[in-house]
C-alpha positions in Angstrom: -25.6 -14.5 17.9 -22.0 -13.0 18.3 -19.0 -15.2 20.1 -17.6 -13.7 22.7 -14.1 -14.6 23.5 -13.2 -16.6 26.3 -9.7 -17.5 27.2 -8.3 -14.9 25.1 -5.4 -12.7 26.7 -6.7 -9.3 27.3 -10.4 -10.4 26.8 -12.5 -9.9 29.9 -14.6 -12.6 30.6 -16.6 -10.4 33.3 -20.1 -10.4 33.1 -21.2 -7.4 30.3 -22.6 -4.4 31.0 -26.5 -3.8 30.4 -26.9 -0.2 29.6 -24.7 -0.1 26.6 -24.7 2.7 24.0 -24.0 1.7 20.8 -21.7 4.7 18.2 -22.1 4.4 14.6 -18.7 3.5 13.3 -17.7 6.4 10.9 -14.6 8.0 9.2 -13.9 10.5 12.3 -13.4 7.6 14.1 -11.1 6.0 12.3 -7.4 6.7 11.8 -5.3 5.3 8.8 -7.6 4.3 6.3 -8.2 6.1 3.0 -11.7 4.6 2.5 -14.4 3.2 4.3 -16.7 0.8 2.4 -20.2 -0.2 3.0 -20.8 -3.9 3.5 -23.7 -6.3 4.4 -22.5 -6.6 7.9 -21.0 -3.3 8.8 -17.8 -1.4 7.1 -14.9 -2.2 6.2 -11.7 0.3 5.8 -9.6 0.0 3.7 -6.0 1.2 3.0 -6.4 2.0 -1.1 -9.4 4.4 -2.3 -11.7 2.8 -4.7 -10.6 4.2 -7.5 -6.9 2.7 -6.9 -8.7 -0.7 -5.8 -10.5 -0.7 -9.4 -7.5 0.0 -11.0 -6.0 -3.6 -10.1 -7.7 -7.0 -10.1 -5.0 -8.5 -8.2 -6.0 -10.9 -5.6 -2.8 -10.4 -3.5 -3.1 -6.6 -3.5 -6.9 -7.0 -2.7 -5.8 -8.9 0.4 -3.2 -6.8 1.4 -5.0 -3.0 1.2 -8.1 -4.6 3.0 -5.5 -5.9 6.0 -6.0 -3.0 8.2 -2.3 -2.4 9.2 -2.1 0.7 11.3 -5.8 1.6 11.3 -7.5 2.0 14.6 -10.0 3.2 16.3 -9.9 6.4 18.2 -12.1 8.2 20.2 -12.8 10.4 23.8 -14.8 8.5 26.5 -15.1 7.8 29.9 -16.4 4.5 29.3 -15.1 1.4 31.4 -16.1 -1.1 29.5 -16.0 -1.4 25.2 -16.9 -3.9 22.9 -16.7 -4.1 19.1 -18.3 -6.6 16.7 -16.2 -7.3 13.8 -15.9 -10.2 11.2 -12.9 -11.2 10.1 -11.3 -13.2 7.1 -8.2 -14.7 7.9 -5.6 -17.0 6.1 -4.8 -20.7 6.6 -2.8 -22.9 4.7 -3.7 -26.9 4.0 -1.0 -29.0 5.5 0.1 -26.7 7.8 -0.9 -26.1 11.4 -3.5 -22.9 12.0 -1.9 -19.3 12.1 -2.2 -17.8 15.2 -5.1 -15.6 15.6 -5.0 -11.6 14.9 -4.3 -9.0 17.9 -6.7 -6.2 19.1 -4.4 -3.8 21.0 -5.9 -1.6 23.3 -4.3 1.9 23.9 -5.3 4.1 26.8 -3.5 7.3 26.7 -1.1 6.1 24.6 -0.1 3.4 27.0 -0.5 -0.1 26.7 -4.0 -1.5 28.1 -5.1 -5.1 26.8 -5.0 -7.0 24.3 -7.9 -9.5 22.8 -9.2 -11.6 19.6 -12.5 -12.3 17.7 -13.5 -15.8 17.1 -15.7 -16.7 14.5 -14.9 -15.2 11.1 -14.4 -16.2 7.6 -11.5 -18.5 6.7 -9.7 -18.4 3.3 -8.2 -21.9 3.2 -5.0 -21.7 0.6 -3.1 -24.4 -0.8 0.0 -23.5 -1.7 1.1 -26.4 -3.6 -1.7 -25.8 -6.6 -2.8 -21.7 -5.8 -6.1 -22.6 -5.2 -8.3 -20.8 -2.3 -11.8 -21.8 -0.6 -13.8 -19.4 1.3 -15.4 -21.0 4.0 -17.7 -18.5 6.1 -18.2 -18.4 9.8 -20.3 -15.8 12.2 -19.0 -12.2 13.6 -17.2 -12.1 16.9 -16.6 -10.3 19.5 -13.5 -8.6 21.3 -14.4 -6.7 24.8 -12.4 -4.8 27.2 -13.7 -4.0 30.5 -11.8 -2.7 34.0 -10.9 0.9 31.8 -10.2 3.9 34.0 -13.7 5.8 35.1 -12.2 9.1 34.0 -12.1 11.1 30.5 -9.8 9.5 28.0 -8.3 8.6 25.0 -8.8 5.1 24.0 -7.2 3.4 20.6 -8.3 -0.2 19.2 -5.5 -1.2 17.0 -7.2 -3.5 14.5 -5.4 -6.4 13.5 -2.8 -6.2 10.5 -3.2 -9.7 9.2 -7.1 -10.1 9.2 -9.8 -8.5 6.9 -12.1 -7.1 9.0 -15.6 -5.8 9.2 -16.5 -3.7 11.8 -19.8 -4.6 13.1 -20.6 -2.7 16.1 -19.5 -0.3 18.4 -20.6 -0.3 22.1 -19.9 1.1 25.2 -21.1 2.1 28.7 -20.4 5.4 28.3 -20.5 8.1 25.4 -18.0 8.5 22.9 -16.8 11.4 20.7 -14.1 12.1 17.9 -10.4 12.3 19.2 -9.4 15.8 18.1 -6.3 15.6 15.7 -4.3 17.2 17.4 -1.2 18.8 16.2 0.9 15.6 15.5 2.9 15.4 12.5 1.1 12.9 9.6 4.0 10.5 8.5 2.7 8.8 5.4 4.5 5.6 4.6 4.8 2.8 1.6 6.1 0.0 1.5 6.1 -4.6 1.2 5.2 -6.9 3.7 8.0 -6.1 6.3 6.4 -2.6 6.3 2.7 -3.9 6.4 3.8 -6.0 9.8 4.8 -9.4 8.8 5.7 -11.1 11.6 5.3 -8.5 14.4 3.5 -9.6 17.4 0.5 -7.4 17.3 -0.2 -4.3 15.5 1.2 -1.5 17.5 4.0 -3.2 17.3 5.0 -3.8 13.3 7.8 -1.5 13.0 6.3 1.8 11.4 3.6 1.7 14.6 6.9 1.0 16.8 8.6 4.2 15.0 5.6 6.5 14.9 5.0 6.1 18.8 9.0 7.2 19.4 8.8 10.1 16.5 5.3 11.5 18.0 4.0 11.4 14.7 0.4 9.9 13.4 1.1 7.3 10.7 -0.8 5.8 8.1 1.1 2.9 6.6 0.2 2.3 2.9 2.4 -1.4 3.6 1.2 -3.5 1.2 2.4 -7.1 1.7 3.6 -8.5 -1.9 2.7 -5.3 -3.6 4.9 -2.5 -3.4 5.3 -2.6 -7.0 5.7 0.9 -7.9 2.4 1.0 -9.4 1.0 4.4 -10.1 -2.4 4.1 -8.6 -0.5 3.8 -5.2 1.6 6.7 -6.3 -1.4 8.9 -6.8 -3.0 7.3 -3.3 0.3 8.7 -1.7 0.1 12.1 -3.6 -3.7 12.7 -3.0 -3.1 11.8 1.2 -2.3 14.5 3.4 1.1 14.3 5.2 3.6 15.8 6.6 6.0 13.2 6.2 6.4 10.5 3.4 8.5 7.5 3.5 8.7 5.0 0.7 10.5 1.7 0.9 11.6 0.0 -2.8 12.6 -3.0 -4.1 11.9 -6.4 -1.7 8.9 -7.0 -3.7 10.1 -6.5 -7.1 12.4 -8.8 -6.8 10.2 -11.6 -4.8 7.4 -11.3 -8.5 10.9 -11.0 -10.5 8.4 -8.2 -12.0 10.9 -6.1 -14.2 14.4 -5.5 -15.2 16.6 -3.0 -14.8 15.7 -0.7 -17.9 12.5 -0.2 -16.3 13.5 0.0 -13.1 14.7 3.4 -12.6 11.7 5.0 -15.3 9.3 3.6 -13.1 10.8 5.0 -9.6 11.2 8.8 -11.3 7.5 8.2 -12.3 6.3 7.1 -8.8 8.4 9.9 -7.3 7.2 12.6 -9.9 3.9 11.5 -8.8 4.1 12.2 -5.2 6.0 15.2 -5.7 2.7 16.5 -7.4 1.3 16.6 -4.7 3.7 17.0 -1.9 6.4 19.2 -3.7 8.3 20.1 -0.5 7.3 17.5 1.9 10.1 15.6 3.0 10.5 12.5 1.3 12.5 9.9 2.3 13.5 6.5 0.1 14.8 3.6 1.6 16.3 0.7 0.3 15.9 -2.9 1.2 16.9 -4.3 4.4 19.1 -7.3 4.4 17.4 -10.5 2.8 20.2 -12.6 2.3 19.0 -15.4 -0.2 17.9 -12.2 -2.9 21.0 -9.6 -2.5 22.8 -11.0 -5.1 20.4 -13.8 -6.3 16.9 -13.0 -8.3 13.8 -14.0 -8.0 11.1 -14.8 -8.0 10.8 -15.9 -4.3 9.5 -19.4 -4.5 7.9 -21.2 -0.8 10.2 -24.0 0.2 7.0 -26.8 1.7 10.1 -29.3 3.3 9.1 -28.2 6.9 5.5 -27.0 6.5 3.7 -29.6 8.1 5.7 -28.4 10.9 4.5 -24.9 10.5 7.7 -23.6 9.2 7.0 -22.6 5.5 10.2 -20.5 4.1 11.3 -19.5 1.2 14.0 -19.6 -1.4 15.7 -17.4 -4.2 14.7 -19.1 -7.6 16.5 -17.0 -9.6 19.8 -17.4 -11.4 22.4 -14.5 -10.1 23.9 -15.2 -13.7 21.1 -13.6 -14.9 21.9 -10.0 -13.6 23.6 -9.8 -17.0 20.7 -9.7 -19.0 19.0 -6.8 -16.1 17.6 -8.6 -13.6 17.0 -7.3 -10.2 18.5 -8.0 -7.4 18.6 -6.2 -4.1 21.8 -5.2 -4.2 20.9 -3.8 -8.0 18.2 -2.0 -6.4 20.3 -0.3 -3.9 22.7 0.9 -6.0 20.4 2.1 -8.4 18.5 4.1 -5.8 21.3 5.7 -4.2 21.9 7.1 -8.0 18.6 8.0 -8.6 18.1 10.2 -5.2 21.3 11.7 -5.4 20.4 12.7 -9.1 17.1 13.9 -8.0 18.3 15.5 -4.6 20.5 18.1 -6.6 17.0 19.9 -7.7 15.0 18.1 -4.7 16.5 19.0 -1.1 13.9 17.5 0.6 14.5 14.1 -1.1 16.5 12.1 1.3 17.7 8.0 1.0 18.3 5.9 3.8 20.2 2.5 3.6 17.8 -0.4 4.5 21.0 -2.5 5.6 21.2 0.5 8.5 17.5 -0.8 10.0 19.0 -4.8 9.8 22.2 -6.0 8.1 24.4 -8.6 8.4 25.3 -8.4 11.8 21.3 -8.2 12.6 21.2 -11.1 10.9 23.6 -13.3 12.7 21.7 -12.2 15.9 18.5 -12.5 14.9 17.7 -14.1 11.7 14.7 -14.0 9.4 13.0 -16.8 10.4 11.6 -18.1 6.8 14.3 -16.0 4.5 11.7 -13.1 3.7 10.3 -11.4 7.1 11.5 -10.6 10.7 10.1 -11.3 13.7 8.9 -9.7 16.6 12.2 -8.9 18.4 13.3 -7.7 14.6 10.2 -5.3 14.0 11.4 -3.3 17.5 14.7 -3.4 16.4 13.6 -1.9 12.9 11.3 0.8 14.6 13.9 1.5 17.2 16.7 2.6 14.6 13.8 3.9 12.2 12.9 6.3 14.8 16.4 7.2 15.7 17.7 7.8 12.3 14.8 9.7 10.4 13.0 11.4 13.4 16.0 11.8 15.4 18.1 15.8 15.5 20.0 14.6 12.5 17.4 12.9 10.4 15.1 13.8 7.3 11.9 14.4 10.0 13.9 15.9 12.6 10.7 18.1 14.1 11.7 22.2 13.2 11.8 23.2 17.2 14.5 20.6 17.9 17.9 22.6 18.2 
C-alpha cells in the first residue's frame, strides 16, 4: 500500500477522489529529461542518455544525472484533483541530523499552486568519515494535490532536484493530454552543483528554473552536482539535444576533485566546445565562469568536508589545497577565469555566437558579504533568486547573448 502524506505543506489531506483515471507516464509528458528508463516499479528519467551513463561508472555522476533537476511533468487537463506515485532515494548522512525532505512544486499556468512531499522511499545512508554507503529500502509514496481550478489547464509537477525518483503512477479525475510545445525558446544548460540546485528551496526555484521563467524560455538543465568535469560524453549529450540556447558553466568542480592541471585545462575546454559546436554550429553559446567561492579563488583543491559542526547539521567545507602549488599548474578559480576569458575571446574571433559571462557578475564579493555561502561551496535559497535574477537580466535581457530577435 502507498503512504500518503499527511502534514505536508501543499499536500491535501481531503478525502480522495473515487473515479480516478490513471495516464501511462511517457516521454510526451515529460520535459527535461534525455531518457526515460524502465524499472521494476515504474520509470525513471534521467538527465544523461544511456550511452553517456555507460560511458562512466562513477557513483557521484550516477547520483547526480538520475536527480531529476528541472524535469517535470507537463500536461492539459481539467482535472481538480492529481496524484502521482513515486519512489524516491534520498541521501542522509550518519551523525548528522536528516536532510529535509525533497519538494513537489505544482505549476498551474505557470503560476504557483502547491507544494507537497512523498514519504516512504529508499534511503542511502553515507558516512562521510570512511566513504561508505548502505541502501536501506522503504515503500513508494504518494504526493496529491486537490482544490485545482475546474477549467482547462496547464498543470506542471516539478520533481524534486535532490531525490532519485521513480515515477509510479499517474492519476487524476479528469483526462489528461500532452502540453503542446509551444513556440518557447529551448535553453540548454551545463553545469556543477550550484547549477543542479544545491541549496535552493524547491525546484522551480534553483537558479536556472528561476532564470528560465523570467527569459520565457523551456530549459533543460544538464547540472550535474560534482561532475561538470568536462567529460566528453556530456559534450556529446549537449551536442546531440536540441536547443536554441546553450549555456555552460566551467570550473567549480574541477577544482573541488583537484582533477587536472593547467596544461590540460584549456585542451579539454576546446574539445568540449568543438563538441557542441558539432552540433549546434551557430547556436548561441554562452561560457561562464565560476561564481565567487572564496576558500578556492586563489587556493586548490580538492574540496575536503570540514565534520567540526556536523552533528549540528552544519557540514562545510574547506580548500585542501596548497595556493603554492599554482606553480606547478594547479587550478584554481581564479586560473580558470582567466584562462576562459582567453580561450573565448580566441575562439569568438571565428565564433560570433560564442559569448563569456563573468560568474563574479551572478555573486561576488559584495554578494558575499550579504549573503554568504552557508558551507563555503553552495548558496542558499535567497542566493539561487539572486543568481536567476541577474542570469535572466544579463543573458536574456536587450543586451545579452539570448536577447530574443523581436526585442528592439
Amino acid at each position: 500500500m502507498n503512504d500518503r502524506p499527511d502534514d505536508v505543506p501543499g499536500a491535501s489531506t481531503a478525502a480522495p477522489a473515487t473515479d480516478w483515471i490513471t495516464t501511462p507516464i511517457s516521454t510526451d509528458l515529460l520535459r527535461g529529461a534525455l531518457d526515460l528508463e524502465r524499472t521494476e516499479h515504474g520509470v525513471l528519467p534521467h538527465r544523461l542518455p544511456a550511452r553517456a551513463r555507460a560511458q562512466c561508472a562513477d557513483g557521484q555522476l550516477a547520483m547526480a544525472e538520475a536527480q531529476p533537476s528541472g524535469v517535470r511533468l507537463v500536461f492539459r487537463t481539467r482535472a481538480t484533483a492529481v496524484e502521482l506515485d513515486a519512489l524516491r532515494t534520498k541521501n542522509a548522512y550518519v551523525g548528522a541530523p536528516p536532510r529535509p525532505d525533497g519538494v513537489y512544486d505544482l505549476l498551474v499556468d505557470g503560476l504557483s499552486a502547491g507544494q507537497a512531499s512523498v514519504t516512504g522511499g529508499n534511503v542511502l545512508m553515507v558516512d562521510m568519515t570512511t566513504g561508505s554507503a548502505e541502501m536501506r529500502p522503504g515503500p513508494v509514496g504518494t504526493v496529491r494535490f486537490s482544490g485545482l481550478p475546474d477549467r482547462v489547464k496547464d498543470v506542471e509537477i516539478w520533481l524534486p532536484y535532490n531525490e532519485i525518483t521513480q515515477l509510479v503512477e499517474l492519476r487524476t479525475d479528469a483526462p489528461v493530454e500532452p502540453l503542446p510545445e509551444g513556440d518557447r525558446r529551448k535553453w540548454l544548460h551545463h553545469g556543477s552543483s550550484i547549477s543542479h540546485g544545491s541549496d535552493a528551496a524547491s525546484p522551480s526555484t534553483t537558479w536556472p528554473a528561476l532564470a528560465s521563467s523570467l527569459g520565457g524560455v523551456e530549459l533543460t538543465n544538464l547540472g550535474l552536482a560534482g561532475s561538470a568535469l568536462l567529460d566528453p560524453f556530456t559534450a556529446r549529450a549537449l551536442r546531440d539535444t536540441p536547443a536554441d540556447l546553450i549555456s555552460v558553466k566551467i570550473g567549480i568542480n574541477l577544482v573541488n576533485t583537484d582533477l587536472m592541471r593547467v596544461r590540460a585545462f584549456g585542451p579539454a575546454v576546446h574539445g568540449f566546445l568543438d563538441t557542441i559546436r558539432e552540433g549546434h554550429p551557430t547556436t548561441p553559446l554562452l561560457v561562464v565562469s565560476p561564481v565567487l567561492c572564496p576558500i578556492h579563488e586563489d587556493t586548490p583543491g580538492p574540496s575536503a568536508p570540514d565534520f567540526s559542526n556536523l552533528s549540528a547539521g552544519r557540514l562545510q567545507f574547506k580548500a585542501s589545497g596548497d595556493p603554492a602549488e599554482r606553480a606547478v599548474g594547479k587550478l584554481t578559480l581564479n586560473v580558470i577565469r582567466d584562462e576562459l576569458v582567453r580561450l573565448v575571446k580566441q575562439r569568438a574571433a571565428d565564433d560570433p555566437n560564442l559569448h563569456y559571462l563573468d560568474g563574479r557578475d551572478l555573486y561576488g564579493e559584495a554578494d558575499f558579504a550579504e549573503l554568504p555561502l552557508p558551507d563555503q561551496l553552495h548558496p542558499d535559497a535567497a542566493t539561487h533568486r539572486r543568481i536567476g535574477e541577474r542570469f535572466a537580466a544579463l543573458a536574456f535581457g536587450p543586451a545579452g547573448p539570448f536577447a530574443a530577435a523581436d526585442r528592439p
